[in-house]
Structure formats: structure tokens, C-alpha cells
C-alpha positions, 0 to 999 in steps of 0.5 A: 386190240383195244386194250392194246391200243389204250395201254400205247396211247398211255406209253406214248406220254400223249397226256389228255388235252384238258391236263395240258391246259391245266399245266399250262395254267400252273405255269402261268400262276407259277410265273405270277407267283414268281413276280408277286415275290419279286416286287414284295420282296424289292427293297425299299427306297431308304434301305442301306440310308446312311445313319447320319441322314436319319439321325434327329434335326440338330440346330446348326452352330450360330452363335455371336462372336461376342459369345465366349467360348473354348476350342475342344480336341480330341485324340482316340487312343482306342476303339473296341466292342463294336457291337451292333446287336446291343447298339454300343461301342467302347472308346477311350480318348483324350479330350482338352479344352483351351479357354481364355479364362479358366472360368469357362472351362466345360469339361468338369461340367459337360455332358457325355450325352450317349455315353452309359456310366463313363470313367473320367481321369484327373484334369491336367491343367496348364497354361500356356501363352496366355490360355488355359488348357485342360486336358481329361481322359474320358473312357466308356461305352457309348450308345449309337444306332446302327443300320445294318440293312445293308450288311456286309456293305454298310457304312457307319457313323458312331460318335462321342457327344459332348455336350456344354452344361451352359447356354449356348447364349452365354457359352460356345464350344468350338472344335479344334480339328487341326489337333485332333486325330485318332491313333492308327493302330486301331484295328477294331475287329471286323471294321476299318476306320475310313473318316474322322472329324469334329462337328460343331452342333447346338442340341435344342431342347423343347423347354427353358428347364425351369428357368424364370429369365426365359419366357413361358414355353420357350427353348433351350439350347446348348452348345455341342461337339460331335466326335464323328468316326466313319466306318467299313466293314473289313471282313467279307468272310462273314457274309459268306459263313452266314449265307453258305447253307442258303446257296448250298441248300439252292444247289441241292435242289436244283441237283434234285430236278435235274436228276433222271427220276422221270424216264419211261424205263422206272415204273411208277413206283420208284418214280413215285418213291423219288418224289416222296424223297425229295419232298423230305429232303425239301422239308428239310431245307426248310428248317435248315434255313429257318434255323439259319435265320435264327442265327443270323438274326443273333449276329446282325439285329436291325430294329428299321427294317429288314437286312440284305440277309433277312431278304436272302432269307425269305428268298430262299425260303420261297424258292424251297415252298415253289420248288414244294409246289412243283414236286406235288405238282409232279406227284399228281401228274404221275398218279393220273398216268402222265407221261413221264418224258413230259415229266422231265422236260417240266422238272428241268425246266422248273430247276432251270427257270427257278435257278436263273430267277434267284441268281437274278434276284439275288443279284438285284438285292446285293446290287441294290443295297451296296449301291445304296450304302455306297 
């Protein structure tokens, strides 16, 4: 009679006291866990910032109007090779210069600051009411830093220096904005052209280059021209070829716990056998969004901070290890003879909560670095 009092007590599923206390306390450090990866893995405040804010102080545009100089124009005929992951682009534009003398012309001598190896065309020159123009074809690959934290809702700035070989305290280049403009049938692949203009600068170098006129330790400094192109992404589908297998793997391991695996009617073994294949298939997971993140990392490379997908990563990569904890958890539970009812309601409400958790967060991330890059 006792032995059949002992063996109902254990088909009941009336677990002892002290393993409740014990779940109850798994719960809570599960839920601790829960909210130590929320706040790590919170964006920082500059995430998303826009490039232009982060670029380097240049000196604002000062000059006397007792200093001579010459408007500078520009017209893009091309944009291609966009290419984030190397930080270059490749454009092919016009550039003209309209001087009072043709003493002053810079384009012979000016420099293209970001610009690796660039081919210059023959110059055109002409005169035309009493000015004189050049005109010049300048085409190559330029260098630009690119932030793709905030991808697939980054804004980018890429631009064309052009910066004069005189001093700015004897020459000032002005830009011709009513002129310039880019060609509208550009269509560089993946971006859309959103803004473009010309920037009037004064680059400041902490030295006088050698030069005897200037004081010791003085600076020196020199006239600019930034050819400034904004641009959006325009090609959401990448964004969801990259994080496809993260949501899809998500999926299937919610699927897994709110399977029947935990009923009175299988006996230990298969329930034991169900959890086993599960910790496979998680294990699994694993890699697949490791090997994912090495992909992605060869698509969109960040050298400022990690990316909305590096973020996306590393939550689902979290998601897997507590979704790891809970099964061994459950593999313990029925090994000491717990109920396996009070299984199951465990495993539905552990895919449930962790569900509704990464959809929160993930929401939070995407929200958050949209608004930022907005």
C-alpha cells in the first residue's frame, strides 16, 4: 500500500517543495539574465550619428574680399562602385573654374584630397565676357568613411575634395552652386541620390610647411571646396536576405517548445529523447547564425561600432544559449521524477516569454537606429 501511495504521488506531478523553490529561483535568474542582456546590448547614444557630424573641425570659410579668387562648379556625370566595405566610391565629374585672370586658375595645381591615383582630362580653356573659364574632367576613386551602424536606414554623406595649392591669405576658391548639379540618371545600385551641394571650406594644417614668411609653429591654410552627395539606401530586400535564417531559426525554436514533448502519456525515455534532439537542433542554430555573421560581416563592415545586424546577432545568439538553459533545465526536471504537466506549462511559458522578449527588443533596436539615422 505504501508503494502504491509513492508510485500516485509521483504520477500526480506534485513536485517536492524544495524543487519548486529551485525553479522559482531559476526564473528569477533567468529573468535577471533577461534584463542584463537588454541593457548590454542597448545602443549607444551616438549610434546611426550622421557621418558629416563626426567628420574632422575644418576652419569656416573667412576670407577678405580684398583676396582674390575663383568660383569652382561641378556636374556628376557618374557615380558607380559604391562600396562601404573598402570605404571608396568612384565618380566621374566636370569641374570648371572662372577667374578674372588666368594667372589664378587652381585646377592645374589643385588637390584632390581623398581621391587615390585620379585621371585628369585635357583643360578647356575660353574666355567669355571678360573671365576666364576652365573646364576639366576629373575621374577616380575617392576614399570616404562610411557609418553603417545604422544599415539598412543609413544616410550617407560621400564627397569630392578639392582643395587650392595657394594660401587661403592670397587665394579663395568660391562655389558656383547656381551651375552645379549631377546627372539624373544615375542610379548607383542599391542607393538613391537624396541632396547635393557645394561646401565652401578652409582645411588648417598644424604647420607653415617650411615657409620663412610665416612664424615658427604657425599654421597654414588653405582654401576648399567640398562636393557633397547625400545618399539612402534604396534596396530593403537585403536587409531581409541577411537576417532571414536569425528570424527563421527563432521560429523553430519557439516551434520546439510548444511541442506535446512533456505529457503524462510518454514515458521518460522519449521525453528524454525529445530533449536530447532538441539540444541538437540548438546547437545547430548556433552555427547557422555564427556562419551568418561571418557573412554578413563581409557585406556590411563597420571599423566605429557595432551594426543593427551585428545587435540582431548577438540577440539571437542569446536567445539560442537561454532557450540551451531551459532545455538542460527540463532535462534535470525529468530525470529527478518531476511532473512532466508542470513541464509543459514551464516550456510554453519559457517559448512564450522569450518570444515576445526578442520581438520587443528587436523592435526596440530597429526603432532605435532608424530614428537615429533619420
Amino acid at each position: 500500500m505504501a508503494e502504491e501511495r509513492a508510485g500516485r504521488t509521483v504520477r500526480s506531478g506534485r513536485p517536492p517543495r524544495a524543487g519548486f523553490r529551485g525553479w522559482r529561483r531559476i526564473a528569477v535568474a533567468a529573468a535577471l539574465v533577461l534584463v542584463a542582456c537588454v541593457c548590454a546590448m542597448w545602443p549607444s547614444a551616438d549610434a546611426g550619428r550622421d557621418p558629416a557630424a563626426t567628420a574632422a573641425p575644418v576652419a569656416p570659410l573667412a576670407a577678405p574680399s580684398s583676396v582674390p579668387g575663383c568660383e569652382l562648379g561641378t556636374y556628376v556625370n557618374d557615380l558607380y562602385d559604391l562600396d562601404p566595405a573598402k570605404r571608396v566610391f568612384s565618380a566621374r565629374l566636370y569641374l570648371w573654374s572662372i577667374c578674372p585672370d588666368p594667372k589664378l586658375d587652381p585646377l592645374p595645381t589643385a588637390a584632390f584630397t581623398n581621391a587615390d591615383d585620379p585621371e585628369k582630362g585635357d583643360p578647356v580653356l575660353t574666355s567669355e565676357a571678360g573671365r576666364f573659364r576652365d573646364l576639366m574632367l576629373l575621374q577616380g576613386t575617392f576614399r570616404q568613411d562610411w557609418d553603417v551602424r545604422a544599415f539598412p536606414f543609413d544616410r550617407q554623406r560621400i564627397e569630392v575634395l578639392v582643395t587650392a595649392a595657394a594660401e587661403s591669405r592670397t587665394f579663395r576658391m568660391l562655389p558656383d552652386n547656381v551651375n552645379s548639379t549631377y546627372n539624373r540618371e544615375i542610379r548607383p545600385a542599391g542607393w538613391r541620390i537624396t541632396g547635393f551641394r557645394l561646401e565652401p571650406a578652409q582645411r588648417v594644417y598644424p604647420t607653415n610647411f617650411g615657409d620663412v614668411t610665416l612664424p615658427p609653429g604657425a599654421t597654414s591654410t588653405y582654401s576648399r571646396i567640398r562636393v557633397q552627395i547625400d545618399l539612402a539606401r534604396d534596396d530593403p530586400t537585403v536587409f531581409w536576405k541577411l537576417t532571414g535564417p536569425l528570424f527563421l531559426m527563432v521560429l523553430v525554436v519557439t516551434a520546439t517548445f510548444l511541442l506535446p514533448a512533456h505529457t503524462e502519456a510518454l514515458g521518460m525515455g522519449e521525453r528524454l529523447n525529445s530533449l536530447q534532439s532538441r539540444l541538437a537542433m540548438l546547437a545547430g542554430g548556433l552555427f547557422v547564425v555564427m556562419l551568418n555573421m561571418q557573412q554578413v560581416n563581409t557585406v556590411i563592415t563597420s571599423t566605429v561600432g557595432l551594426t543593427l545586424l551585428d545587435w540582431l546577432h548577438l540577440l539571437t545568439l542569446g536567445f539560442l544559449l537561454l532557450a540551451v538553459v531551459a532545455t538542460v533545465l527540463s532535462w534535470r526536471w525529468t530525470v529527478h521524477g518531476g511532473s512532466a504537466d508542470q513541464a509543459g506549462r514551464w516550456n510554453r511559458l519559457v517559448a512564450t516569454a522569450g518570444l515576445a522578449g526578442y520581438l520587443a527588443i528587436t523592435l526596440a533596436l530597429v526603432w532605435s537606429f532608424a530614428a537615429r539615422a533619420g
